[in-house]
N, C-alpha and C positions, 0 to 999 in steps of 0.2 A: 787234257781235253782236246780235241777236235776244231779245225776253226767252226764248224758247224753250231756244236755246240758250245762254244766261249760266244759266238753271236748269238748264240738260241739264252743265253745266260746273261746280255745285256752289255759282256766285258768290251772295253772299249779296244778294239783288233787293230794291232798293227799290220800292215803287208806292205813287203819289199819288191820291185819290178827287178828280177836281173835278166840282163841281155845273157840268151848263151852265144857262142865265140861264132866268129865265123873260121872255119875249121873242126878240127877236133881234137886242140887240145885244152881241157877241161880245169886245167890249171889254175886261171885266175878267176872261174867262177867259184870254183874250189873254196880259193883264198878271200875273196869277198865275200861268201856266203859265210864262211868260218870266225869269219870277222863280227857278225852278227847274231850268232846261231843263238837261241833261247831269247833273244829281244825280239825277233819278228813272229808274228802268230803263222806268217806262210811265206811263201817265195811263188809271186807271181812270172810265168815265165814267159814271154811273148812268143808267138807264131811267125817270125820273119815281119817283125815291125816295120814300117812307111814300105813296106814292099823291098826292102833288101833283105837277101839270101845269106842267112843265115843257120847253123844247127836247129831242129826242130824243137817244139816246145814242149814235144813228147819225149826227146833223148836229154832234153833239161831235165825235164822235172824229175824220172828215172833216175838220172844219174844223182840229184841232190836228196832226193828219196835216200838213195843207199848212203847220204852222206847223214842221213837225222834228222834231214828239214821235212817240214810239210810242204806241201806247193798245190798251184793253183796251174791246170793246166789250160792255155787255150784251145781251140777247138773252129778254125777261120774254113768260114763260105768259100772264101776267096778262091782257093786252090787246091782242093782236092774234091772230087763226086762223093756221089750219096753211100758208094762202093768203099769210100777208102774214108771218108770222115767214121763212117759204124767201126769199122776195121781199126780203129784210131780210138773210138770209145772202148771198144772191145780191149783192145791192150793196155788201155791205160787203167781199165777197172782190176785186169788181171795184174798188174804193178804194184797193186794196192792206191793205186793216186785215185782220191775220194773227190776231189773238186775241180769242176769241170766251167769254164767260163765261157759261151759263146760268142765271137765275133766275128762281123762283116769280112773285116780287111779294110786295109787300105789302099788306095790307089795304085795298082800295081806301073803306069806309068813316071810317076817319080823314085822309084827303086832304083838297085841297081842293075837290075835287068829287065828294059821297059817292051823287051820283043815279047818277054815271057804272056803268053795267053792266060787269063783268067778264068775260074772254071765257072764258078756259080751256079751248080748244079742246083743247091736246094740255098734259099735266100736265110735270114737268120731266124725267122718264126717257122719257116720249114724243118731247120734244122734244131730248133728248141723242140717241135713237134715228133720227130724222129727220134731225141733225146728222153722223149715221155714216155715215148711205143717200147723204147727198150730197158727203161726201167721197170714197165709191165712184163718185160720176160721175149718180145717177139721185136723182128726188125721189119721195117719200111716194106718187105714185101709181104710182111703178115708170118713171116717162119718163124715157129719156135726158138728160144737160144736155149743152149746150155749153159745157163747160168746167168741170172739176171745182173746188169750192171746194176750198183748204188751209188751215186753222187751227189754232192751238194751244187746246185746248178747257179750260174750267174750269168750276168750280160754283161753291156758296156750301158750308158745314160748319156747324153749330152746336156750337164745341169747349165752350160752357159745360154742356150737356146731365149730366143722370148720372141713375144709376139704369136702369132699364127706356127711357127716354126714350134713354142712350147704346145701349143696346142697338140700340132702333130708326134711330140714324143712324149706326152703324158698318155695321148691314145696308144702308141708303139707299148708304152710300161704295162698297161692295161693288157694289151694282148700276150705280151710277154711275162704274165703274172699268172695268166689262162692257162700258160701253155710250163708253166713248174719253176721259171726264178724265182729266187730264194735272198739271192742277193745282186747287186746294182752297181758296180766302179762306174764314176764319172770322168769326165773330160776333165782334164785341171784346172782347178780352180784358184783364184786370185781376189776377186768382185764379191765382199761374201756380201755386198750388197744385195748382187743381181742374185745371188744363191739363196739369199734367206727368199728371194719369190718365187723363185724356184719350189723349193722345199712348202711353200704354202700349196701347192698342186699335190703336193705324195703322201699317200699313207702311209708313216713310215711303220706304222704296226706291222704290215704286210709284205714291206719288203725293205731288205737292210742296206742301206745306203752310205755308199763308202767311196767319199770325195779321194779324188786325185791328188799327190800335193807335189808338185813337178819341182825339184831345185833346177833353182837359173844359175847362169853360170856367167852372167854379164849384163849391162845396162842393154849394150847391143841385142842379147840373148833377147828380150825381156820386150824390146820395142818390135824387133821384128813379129814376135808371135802375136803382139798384140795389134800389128797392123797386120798380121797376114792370116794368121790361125782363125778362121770360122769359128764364131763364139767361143771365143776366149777372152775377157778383156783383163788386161791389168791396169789396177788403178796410178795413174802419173804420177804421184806421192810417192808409189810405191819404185819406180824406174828412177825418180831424181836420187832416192834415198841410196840406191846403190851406184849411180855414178858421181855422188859425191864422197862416199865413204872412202876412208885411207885402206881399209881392206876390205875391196869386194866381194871376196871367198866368203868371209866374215859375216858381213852382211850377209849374203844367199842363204848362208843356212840360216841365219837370225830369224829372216823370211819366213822360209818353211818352219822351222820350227816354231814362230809364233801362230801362225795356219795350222799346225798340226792343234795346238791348244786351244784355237779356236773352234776349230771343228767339233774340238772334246766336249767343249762347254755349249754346242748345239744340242748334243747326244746323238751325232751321227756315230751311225754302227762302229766306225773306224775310220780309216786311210789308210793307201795305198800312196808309197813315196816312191817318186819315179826320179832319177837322180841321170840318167841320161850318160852311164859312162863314168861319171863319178862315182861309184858304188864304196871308194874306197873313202868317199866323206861320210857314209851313212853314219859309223859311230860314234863321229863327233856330233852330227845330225841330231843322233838319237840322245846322245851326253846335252844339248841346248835346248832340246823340247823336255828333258828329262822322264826321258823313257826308258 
């Protein structure tokens, strides 16, 4: 089955975030993807994450395509026009890559190349709208295609948000629900306090919601983001817990993988495990949530 349809069927999806290399050689996504092949329902690939240059999320996903994985391709505002993002759907439908994610981008000033110009030709509801035109068969200038793209379409959510701020991305989902998402990754989640009010805003009949579940890699890791990362919080039980433990590592995934089951017991659509470089803990990852 399809991630499509294992979410159109209720199963509770796993999906794994791999970085591709900066370079080209392919080698340890290779080896980390191999490591988990038949446990993750996809392999999300990022588009040059926090704004460093990295291999595309289009020669990722390609390349683990021919390896047996499924994948999730992004598709970022950021840095290509209206010209080379179609050009970009266009090839990845001819690939056979069925799921297509769209995102903003991130600030291309804390990358690691902060001269690089931003493009933001079409914003991301412009570019969800251009993703709808061409699955009707025509592109953005009204021309005909030879051969209509199919995908299964998704966004990014910001489920830490509250206040005035939830306000504003419950109307963004809205729009973004108008315009053909299907499914929803969040920002990482920790507070499933602040998440379960979250989750009171969404229908989730409507669209499939599939929290973040970021492994920390340190007490350090874990405060910084929580004092720095825009709604994100982590609860301080949750920071003392691992810098008192005899093994940190240990603990980290203990973390995530009590979050992954907690999620399950929400009935969110799934998760998405973003491990940050540690790719090569996912199995133990997936051995402690027993996945």
């Amino acid at each position: 089955m399809t991630l499509k349809e294992k979410i159109a069927s209720r199963k509770f999806v796993v999906l794994g975030e791999f970085e591709p290399p900066k370079g080209n050689d392919f080698s340890r996504l290779t080896e980390n993807a191999n490591q988990v092949k038949g446990r993750l329902d996809a392999v999300v690939v990022p588009e040059m994450a926090n704004g460093v240059m990295k291999a595309s999320s289009l020669g990722g996903c390609a390349y683990l395509k021919e390896k047996g994985l499924e994948t999730v391709l992004q598709v970022c505002c950021r840095d290509r026009n209206r010209l080379a993002l179609q050009a970009d759907i266009l090839s990845a439908s001819a690939l056979g890559i069925s799921n297509l994610m769209a995102v903003p981008g991130e600030d291309i000033r804390f990358g690691d190349h902060p001269q690089a110009r931003e493009v933001y030709d079409l914003d991301l509801m412009e570019l969800l709208e251009a993703m709808g035109k061409m699955r009707e068969g025509r592109d953005m200038a009204g021309i005909e295609l030879m051969g209509s793209p199919a995908f299964f379409t998704g966004s990014t959510l910001n489920a830490g948000a509250i206040g005035g701020a939830l306000d504003i991305e419950i109307k963004n989902l809205e729009k973004m629900l108008k315009r053909g998402v299907e499914f929803a990754i969040t920002t990482p989640v920790f507070d499933l306090h602040r998440f379960r009010q979250f989750l009171k805003r969404v229908d989730m009949d409507r669209v499939a919601i599939i929290p973040t579940v970021l492994l920390l890699k340190s007490a350090g890791m874990a405060r910084y983001i929580d004092r720095n990362i825009k709604n994100v919080s982590i609860p301080p039980e949750m920071i003392r817990g691992i810098q008192k433990a005899p093994d940190k590592m240990k603990q980290c995934i203990g973390i995530a993988a009590e979050l992954i089951n907690q999620f399950k017991d929400l009935k969110m659509a799934g998760v998405m495990i973003s491990t940050v470089g540690w790719e090569d803990k996912l199995p133990q990852l997936l051995d402690t949530a027993k996945i």
